[in-house]
C-alpha positions, 0 to 999 in steps of 0.5 A, a space after each residue: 925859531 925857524 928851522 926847516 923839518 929836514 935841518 940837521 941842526 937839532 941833531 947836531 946840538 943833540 950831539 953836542 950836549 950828549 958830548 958834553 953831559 949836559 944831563 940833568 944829572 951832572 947839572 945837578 952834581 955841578 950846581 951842588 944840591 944848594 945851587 941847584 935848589 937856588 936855581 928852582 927859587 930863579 936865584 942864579 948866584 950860588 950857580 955861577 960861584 960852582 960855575 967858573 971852570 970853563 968847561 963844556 958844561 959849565 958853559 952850557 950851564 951859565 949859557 942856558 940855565 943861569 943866562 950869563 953869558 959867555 966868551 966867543 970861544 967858551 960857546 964854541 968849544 960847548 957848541 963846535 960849528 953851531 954858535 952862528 947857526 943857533 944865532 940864526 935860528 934865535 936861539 943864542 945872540 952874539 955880540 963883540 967877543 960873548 955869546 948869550 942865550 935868548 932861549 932856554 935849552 933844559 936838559 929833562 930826566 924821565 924814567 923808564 923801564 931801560 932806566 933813566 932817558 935823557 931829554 932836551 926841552 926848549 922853550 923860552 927864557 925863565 923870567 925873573 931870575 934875580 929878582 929881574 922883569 918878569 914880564 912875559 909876551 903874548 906868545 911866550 912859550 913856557 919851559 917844564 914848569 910844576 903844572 907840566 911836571 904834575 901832568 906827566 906825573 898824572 899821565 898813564 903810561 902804558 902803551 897805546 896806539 895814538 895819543 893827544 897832547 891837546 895845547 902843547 906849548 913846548 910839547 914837553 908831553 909829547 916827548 912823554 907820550 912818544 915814548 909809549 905810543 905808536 903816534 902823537 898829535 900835538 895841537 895848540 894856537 900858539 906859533 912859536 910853540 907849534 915850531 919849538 914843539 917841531 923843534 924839541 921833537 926833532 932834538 930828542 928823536 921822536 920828529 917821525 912819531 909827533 905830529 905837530 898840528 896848528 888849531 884851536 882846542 879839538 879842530 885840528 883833531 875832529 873825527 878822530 879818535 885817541 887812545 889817550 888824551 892829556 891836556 893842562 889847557 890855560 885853565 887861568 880864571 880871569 877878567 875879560 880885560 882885552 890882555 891874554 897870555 896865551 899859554 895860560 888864558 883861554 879867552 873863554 869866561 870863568 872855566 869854560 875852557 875845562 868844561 869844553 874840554 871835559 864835555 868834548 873829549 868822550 866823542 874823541 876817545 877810542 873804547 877803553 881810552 883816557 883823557 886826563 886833565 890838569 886845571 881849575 874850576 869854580 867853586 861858586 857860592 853856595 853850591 858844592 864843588 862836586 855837584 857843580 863838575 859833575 854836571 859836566 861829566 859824561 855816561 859813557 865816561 868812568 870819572 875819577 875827579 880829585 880836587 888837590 887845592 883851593 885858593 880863595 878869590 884873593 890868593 888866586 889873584 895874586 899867584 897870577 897877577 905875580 905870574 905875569 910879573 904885574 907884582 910891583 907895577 903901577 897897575 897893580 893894585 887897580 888890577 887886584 881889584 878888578 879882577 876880586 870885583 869881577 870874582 864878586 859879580 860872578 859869584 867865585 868864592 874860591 877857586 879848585 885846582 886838581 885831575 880829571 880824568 875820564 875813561 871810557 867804558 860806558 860805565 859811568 861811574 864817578 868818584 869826585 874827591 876832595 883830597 889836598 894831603 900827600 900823594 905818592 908821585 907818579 900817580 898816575 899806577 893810582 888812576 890806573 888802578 882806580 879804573 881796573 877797580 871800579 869795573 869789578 862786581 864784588 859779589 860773596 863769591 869774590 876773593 879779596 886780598 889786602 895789599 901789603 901797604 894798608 895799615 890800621 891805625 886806632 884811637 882811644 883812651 888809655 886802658 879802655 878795652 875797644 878803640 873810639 876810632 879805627 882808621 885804615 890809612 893806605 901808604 901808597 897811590 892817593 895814600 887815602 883813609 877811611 874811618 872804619 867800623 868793627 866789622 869793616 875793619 875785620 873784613 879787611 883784616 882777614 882779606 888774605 885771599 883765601 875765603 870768599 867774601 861771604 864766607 868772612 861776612 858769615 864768620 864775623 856776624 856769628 862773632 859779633 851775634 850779628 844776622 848773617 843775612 843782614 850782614 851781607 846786605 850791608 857790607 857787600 857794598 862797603 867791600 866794593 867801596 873798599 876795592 874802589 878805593 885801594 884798600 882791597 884788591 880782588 883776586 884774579 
């Protein structure tokens, strides 16, 4: 892809597939929901079965999502005037009498509060579909994918001045970020993603708002400041080997490419700025998870870091090994073993996949939590909430509220008077729970905003014959905590 920064070709193709509804929307109505699930498992045959009509849609639709191709004149009456241009910018390829795809144009739904925007992402084609090669290049460019989706889920959205989309790709989150800030920088090593990045800038009209920039991690950016950093750096941990995908391997041994990242970006964001961060890390032998990360965390950072997954050495390899479509290949097993060997010598047992995500306030308070169930999506309000939180001082003056969405969940034996277990289970954000005692279970029962701390602390230790002194020496904390973690709020 070559186009220059003053083409008029991105806003024509733009035109085009407004013109035709190539939304992600009609696509789903006219792929049907088992179409369109298909298509998310790469199997394209009910897709074409719902895709025989001939229109400008269906087109685009057999074109760019299912690669079929297509007749001469079906392209040109989908794309009018721009079938030869986007041959010769790499985009389509022509033969006697077809058309066919040799990039993924996707269209892209994301919330606001106008309502829905409709967005076009460019990228490379989906390997594998119907089972086909999924061997993928060095450079290859990857579209809107589950990782990319769960970081513009994570990603804060509230408008700031300057953000970073550190290794971009495709510069799908950069579309994100132009949306909420005054000015985007987006880096990354790889060429043809730095010219997709420019491309897909220019389609969806945000060309003026991001800067597209060639380097290497935080080079191209140094002795700047961001208000928001968001990165899913390739965060792949893998042998040494000599081969490396550039979309997912660091080159750097183990996790080294978080660690960097987590180390460096304090002294790149502004007061009161994030960065947060999609990835992996090691989980070695013999040592906690979190008191290994933690490590890495800096004071002058608030760090709230959540492991989602954990995959053991040989599940790991194989969800790569497949990724790179080696599955089936005559290598494979030898691969297999060399990469569980090197997981060996290292020391690996396993591997965790979550968020970090530091604020800088000068705080330097951390939550590090393993939570693999269910979350509420976007969960970026969550974060958000998480660092309003940690920063207020509950004192007995303070005046908490429970929220709407926090239920209390109890365990016992049939007819026995008091419950053996008391559980406050929260429905939204992390959807955290927590294992309560009496009195903790209380103090957030009676939290209507009314009484102060204090005052509850004093009323349920005269209930329970409790000293009221002791009493708030030892929940005053637990009410903090209770803040921290969503199951109170306090009120302004």
């Amino acid at each position: 892809m070559t186009t220059a920064p003053t083409s008029d070709l991105p806003l024509r193709l733009r035109e085009a597939l407004e013109r035709a509804e190539f939304t992600y929307d009609r696509v789903a109505e006219v792929l049907g929901p088992v179409g369109h699930a298909a298509l998310s498992r790469n199997e394209t045959t009910p897709g074409r079965r719902r895709t025989g009509g001939g229109s400008p849609l269906e087109t685009l639709i057999r074109l760019f999502l299912l690669q079929v191709p297509v007749t001469g004149d079906q392209a040109e009456a989908a794309l009018p005037g721009l079938v030869d241009r986007l041959a010769v910018e790499g985009i389509l390829e022509q033969s006697v009498g077809e058309v066919a795809a040799r990039m993924d144009v996707r269209p892209y739904a994301v919330d606001s509060a106008d309502g829905e925007q409709h967005l076009w992402v460019a990228s490379d084609l989906t390997p594998g579909l119907d089972g086909g090669p999924q061997r993928v290049g060095p450079d290859y460019v990857l579209g809107i994918s589950p990782a990319s989706t769960s970081l513009a889920q994570l990603t804060l959205r509230e408008p700031v001045g300057r953000s970073l989309d550190l290794g971009t790709g495709c510069g799908v989150q950069a579309l994100h970020l132009a949306r909420h800030s005054e000015a985007v920088v987006a880096t990354d090593v790889n060429q043809r993603a730095l010219r997709i990045t420019r491309f897909n800038a220019a389609l969806n009209g945000v060309a003026d708002t991001v800067d597209v920039r060639d380097g290497s991690f935080f080079e191209p950016v140094a002795g700047e400041r961001f208000d928001l950093i968001a990165t899913n750096p390739p965060f792949v941990i893998s042998p040494a080997t000599g081969e490396r995908l550039v979309y997912r391997d660091s080159g750097l041994p183990g996790d080294r490419v978080v660690e960097d990242i987590v180390r460096a970006a304090p002294g790149l964001l502004a007061d009161q700025g994030w960065c947060q961060v999609l990835a992996n890390w090691v989980i070695s032998e013999g040592r906690p998870w979190d008191e290994r990360l933690a490590e890495w965390l800096d004071d002058s950072c608030d760090a709230l870091v959540v492991q989602r997954e954990v995959l053991d050495p040989a599940a790991y390899v194989e969800l790569w090994l497949k990724d790179a479509g080696q599955h089936g290949a005559a290598d494979y097993a030898s691969r297999y073993d060399t990469w569980l060997s090197w997981f060996e010598e290292q020391g690996i047992e396993g591997v965790g996949f979550g968020w970090i995500n530091l604020h800088k306030t000068g705080g330097g308070r951390r939550e590090l939590l393993d939570w693999r169930y269910d979350v509420e999506q976007p969960i970026a309000p969550a974060i958000s909430a998480w660092g309003a939180a940690v920063a207020v001082e509950v004192g007995a003056d303070t005046r908490l509220l429970r929220p709407d969405d926090v239920l209390q969940e109890t365990q016992g034996v049939p007819g026995a008077e008091d419950p053996s277990t008391v559980v406050l289970r929260a429905q939204r954000g992390l959807r955290r729970a927590r294992r309560a005692d009496t009195v903790e279970a209380a103090l957030v029962g009676a939290c209507d905003g009314d009484l102060t701390v204090g005052q509850i602390l004093d009323a349920l230790a005269q209930i329970l014959e409790q000293d009221p002194a002791e009493t708030r020496a030892t929940y005053l904390p637990v009410a903090a905590e209770l803040v921290r973690e969503g199951y109170l709020v306090v009120v302004r």
